[in-house]
N, C-alpha and C positions, 0 to 999 in steps of 0.2 A: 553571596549574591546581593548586589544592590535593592533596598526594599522599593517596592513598587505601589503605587495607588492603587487603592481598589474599587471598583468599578460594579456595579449596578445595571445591569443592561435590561431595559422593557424592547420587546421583539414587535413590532408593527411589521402588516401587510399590506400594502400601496398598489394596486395595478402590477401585480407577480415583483413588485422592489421589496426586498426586506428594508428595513432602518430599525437601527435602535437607538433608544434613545439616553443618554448615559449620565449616571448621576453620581457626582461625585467631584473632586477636586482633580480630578484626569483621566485620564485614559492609557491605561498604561500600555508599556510597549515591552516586550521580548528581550530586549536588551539592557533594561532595566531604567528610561526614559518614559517621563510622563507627556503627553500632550496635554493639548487643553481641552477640557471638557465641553462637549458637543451635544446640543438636545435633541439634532437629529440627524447621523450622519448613516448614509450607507453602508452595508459590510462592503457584500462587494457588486460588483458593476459589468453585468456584460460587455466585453471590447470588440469582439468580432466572432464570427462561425463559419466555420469551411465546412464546404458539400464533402461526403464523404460516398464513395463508390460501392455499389453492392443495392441488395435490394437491405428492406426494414427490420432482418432476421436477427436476432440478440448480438451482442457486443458483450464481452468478459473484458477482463483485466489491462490496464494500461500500465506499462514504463516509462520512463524518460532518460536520457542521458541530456541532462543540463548542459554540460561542456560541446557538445558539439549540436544542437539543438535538437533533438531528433528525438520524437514520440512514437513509441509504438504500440498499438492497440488491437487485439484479439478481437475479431469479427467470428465468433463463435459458430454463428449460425451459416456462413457462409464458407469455415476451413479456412482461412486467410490471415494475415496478420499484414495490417494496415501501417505505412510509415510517410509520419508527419515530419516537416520541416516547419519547426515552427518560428523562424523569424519567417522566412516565406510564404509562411501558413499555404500552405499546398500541400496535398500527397504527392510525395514523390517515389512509390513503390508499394508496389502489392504484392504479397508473398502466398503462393495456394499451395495449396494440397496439405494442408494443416488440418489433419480432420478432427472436429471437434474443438477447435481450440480453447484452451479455460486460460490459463497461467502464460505470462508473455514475461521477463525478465532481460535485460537489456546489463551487460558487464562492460563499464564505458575503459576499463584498465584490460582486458581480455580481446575487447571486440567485436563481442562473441552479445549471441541473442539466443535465450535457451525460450524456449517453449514446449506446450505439454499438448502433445495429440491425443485427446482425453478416445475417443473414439476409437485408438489403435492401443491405447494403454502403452505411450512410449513418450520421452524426452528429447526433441529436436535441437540441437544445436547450428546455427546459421552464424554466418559470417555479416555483422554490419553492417561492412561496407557495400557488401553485393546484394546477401539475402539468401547466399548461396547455402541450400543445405549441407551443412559439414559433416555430420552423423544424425544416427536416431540410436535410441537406449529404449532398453523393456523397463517401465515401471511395474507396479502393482496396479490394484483396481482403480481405478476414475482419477488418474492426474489432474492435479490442478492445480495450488499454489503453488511460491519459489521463490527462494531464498541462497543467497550468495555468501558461504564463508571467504573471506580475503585472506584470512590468515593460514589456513590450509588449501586453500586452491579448491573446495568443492563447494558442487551445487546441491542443493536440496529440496527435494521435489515431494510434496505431498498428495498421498493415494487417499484419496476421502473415503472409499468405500471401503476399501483394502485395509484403512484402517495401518498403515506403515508409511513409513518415509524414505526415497530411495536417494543413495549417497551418489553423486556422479562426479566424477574423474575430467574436467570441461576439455583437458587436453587428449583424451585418449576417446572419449566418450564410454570411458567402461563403468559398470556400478562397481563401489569400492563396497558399499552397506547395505542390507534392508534393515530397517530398526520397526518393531513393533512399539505402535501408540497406546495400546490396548484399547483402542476403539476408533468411532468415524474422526478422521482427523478433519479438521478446518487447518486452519495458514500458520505458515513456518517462519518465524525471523529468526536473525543471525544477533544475537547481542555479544559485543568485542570484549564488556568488562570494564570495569571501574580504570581508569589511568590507562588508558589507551593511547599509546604514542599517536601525537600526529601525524594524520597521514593514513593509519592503518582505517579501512572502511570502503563501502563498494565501489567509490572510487576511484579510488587509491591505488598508484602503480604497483603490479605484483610482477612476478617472471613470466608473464605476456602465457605460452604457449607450453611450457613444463610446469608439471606437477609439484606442489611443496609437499616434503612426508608432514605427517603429524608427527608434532614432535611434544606433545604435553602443554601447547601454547594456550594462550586467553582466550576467554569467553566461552558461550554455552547456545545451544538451539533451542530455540523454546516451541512448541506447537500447541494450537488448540484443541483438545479433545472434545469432540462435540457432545458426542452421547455421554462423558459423564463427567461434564460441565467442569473440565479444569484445563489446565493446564501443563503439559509433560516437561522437562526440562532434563536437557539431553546433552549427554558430556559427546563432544565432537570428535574426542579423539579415542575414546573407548567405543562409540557410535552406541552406549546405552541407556535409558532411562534411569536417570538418577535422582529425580522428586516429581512426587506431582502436587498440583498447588491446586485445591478446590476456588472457584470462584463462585462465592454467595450471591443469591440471589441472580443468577444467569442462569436463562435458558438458551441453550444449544451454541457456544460461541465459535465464531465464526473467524471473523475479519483477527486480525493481530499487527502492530506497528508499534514501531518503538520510539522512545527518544536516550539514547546512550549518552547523550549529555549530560543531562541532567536523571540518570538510571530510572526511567520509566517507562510501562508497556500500556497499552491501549487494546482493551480485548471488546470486542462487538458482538452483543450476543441477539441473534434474530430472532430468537424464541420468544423474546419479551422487549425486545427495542431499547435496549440499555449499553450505555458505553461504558464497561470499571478500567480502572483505573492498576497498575501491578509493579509493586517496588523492585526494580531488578534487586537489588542488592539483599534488602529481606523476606523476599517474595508473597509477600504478604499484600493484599486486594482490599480496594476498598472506593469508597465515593462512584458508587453507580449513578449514571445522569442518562437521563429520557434525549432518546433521538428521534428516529423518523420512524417506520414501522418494517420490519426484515432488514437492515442495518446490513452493507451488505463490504465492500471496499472502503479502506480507509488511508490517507494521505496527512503527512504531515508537514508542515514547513520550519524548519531546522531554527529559520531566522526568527520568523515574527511568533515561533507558540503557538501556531494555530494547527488544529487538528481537522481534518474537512474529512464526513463521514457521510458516504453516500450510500440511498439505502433500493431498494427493490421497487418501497412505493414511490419514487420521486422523489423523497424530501432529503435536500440535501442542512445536515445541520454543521453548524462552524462553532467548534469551543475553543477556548485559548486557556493556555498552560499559564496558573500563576502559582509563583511558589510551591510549584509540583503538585498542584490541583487545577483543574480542570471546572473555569466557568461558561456557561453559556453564553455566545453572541448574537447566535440567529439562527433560523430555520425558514428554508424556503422552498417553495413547489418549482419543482424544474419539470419531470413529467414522468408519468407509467414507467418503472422497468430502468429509471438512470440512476443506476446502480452501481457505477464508476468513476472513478477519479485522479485523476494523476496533478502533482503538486509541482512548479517550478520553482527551487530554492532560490532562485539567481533573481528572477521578474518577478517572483511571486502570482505569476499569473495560473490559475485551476482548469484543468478541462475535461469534459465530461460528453464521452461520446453519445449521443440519442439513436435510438435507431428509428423512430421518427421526431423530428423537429416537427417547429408552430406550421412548417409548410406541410408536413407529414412525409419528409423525404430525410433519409438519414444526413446527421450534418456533428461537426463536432462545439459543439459552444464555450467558448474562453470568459471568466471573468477574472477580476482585478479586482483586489483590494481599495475601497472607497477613499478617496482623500477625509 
């Protein structure tokens, strides 16, 4: 890894604009380019906000499928699952009868849009392109997050109260697993493993509509265990718990995201407003950093290093990955309850549905990375 400059950032608040202010010989960048150093440049920049349909009731989880531009976002409060066109920025579909919705997952190699009827205690699969309900699946107690194996064709669906993780079959809609967490689960990611051919990852062509067997292939699932503050790490093809990895100093973590790049996890823990830090490789935790307060969705951008973690209170905070550490850039009030975030690799543009906006009408707000 080309070495990087290191950077300084003081956090100012302007009329709701973050800026920092940056001290040092650059500004470095994700791909191992320095800028020139700026004494006061914006993270990032509101660009536009689309009216979003429904009344002001909670909003959960968003997706993206980058490649064909299409966001979709769990209107929780309302049973619905919301679909953005976002070079058009319009809704172009509303999805009902989703009761409860928490978990939205979006498979751009499948087609396929899994969601979790936290309400019915079941796993929906829909069709993209229509919206069409394909099947539903029994989970355990209170679905809610989701995560995508590529390598063996299954989904992973976490039962927070239930306390298990339910394995799904996306072409059959059957459960293949229950896997016990030994406690309240928080969020599931899919890590591929060290030397991961290109290509293999969510969205990455697989066999469209059949199932792949497990055949002893790469990578491992990791989940958060809430109630006792670690982390389970779970072999995908035995569907067993195979370590669990305490996280010091976390209370209750929650949110989970990865960077298989560069072998690291991102665990959020809302009990104490802290983001650590989790070496895929040695699983070993460390470098807790202060966020916003209930810490809630977290998004990452592949390209520039940046981690966007949105929390329960409003605050949305932006750290960037150096040298597989994590430093502060800024923190900003966006409002009550915007606790969502979906990342676009490609524009790098963030959006963060509200369920009321400054007009007090639900709307979705996009920003951009500051020049």
């Amino acid at each position: 890894m080309t070495p990087r400059t290191r950077t300084i950032g003081i956090v100012i608040s302007i009329a709701g604009t973050v800026l920092v202010t940056a001290v040092g010989a650059g500004v470095w960048h994700h791909g191992g380019q320095a800028a020139p150093a700026s004494t006061s440049a914006t993270v990032l920049t509101p660009v536009a906000s689309i009216a979003l349909p429904g009344d002001t009731s909670r909003y959960d989880y968003a997706s993206l499928d980058p490649d064909r531009h299409l966001l979709f976002i769990a209107h929780l409060g309302a049973g619905q699952i919301l679909q953005i066109d976002t070079v058009a920025r319009r809704v172009v579909r509303v999805i009902d009868h989703v009761d409860g919705v928490h978990g939205v997952l979006v498979v751009p190699s499948l087609r396929r849009v899994f969601a979790t009827a936290t309400d019915l205690n079941q796993v929906l699969t829909l069709d993209e392109d229509t919206g069409a309900v394909l099947g539903r699946a029994p989970t355990g107690a209170y679905p809610d997050g989701l995560a995508y194996d590529p390598t063996r064709n299954q989904v992973w669906v976490t039962n927070e109260s239930g306390g298990t993780q339910t394995v799904l079959d996306p072409a059959t809609q059957a459960v293949l697993a229950t896997v016990d967490v030994g406690g309240d689960a928080g969020n599931v990611a899919y890590d591929p493993g060290p030397s991961t051919p290109a290509g293999i990852g969510p969205g990455a062509p697989t066999q469209g509509g059949t199932s792949t067997p497990a055949t002893g292939g790469p990578g491992q699932i990791l989940v958060d265990v809430q109630s006792r503050n670690e982390v389970a790490v779970i072999d995908p093809d035995t569907h067993t718990v195979t370590r669990r990895v305490p996280v010091p100093g976390c209370q209750h973590p929650h949110g989970l995201t990865l960077d298989p790049a560069h072998r690291l996890g991102f665990i959020a823990c809302d009990g104490n407003a802290t983001v650590h830090t989790l070496d895929l490789d040695t699983l070993q935790v460390r470098d807790p950093v202060e966020v916003g307060a209930d810490p809630d969705v977290l998004a990452f951008d592949h390209t520039t290093g940046w981690l966007y973690v949105a929390a329960e209170s409003g605050t949305l905070t932006v750290l960037a990955e150096h040298d597989r550490h994590l430093q502060l850039l800024s923190r900003s009030a966006l409002t009550d309850g915007a606790h969502v975030v979906a990342v676009d690799p490609a524009t790098h543009d963030s959006y963060y549905p509200l369920a009321a906006g400054p007009g007090g009408h639900p709307e979705l707000l996009i920003e951009h990375p500051s020049p």
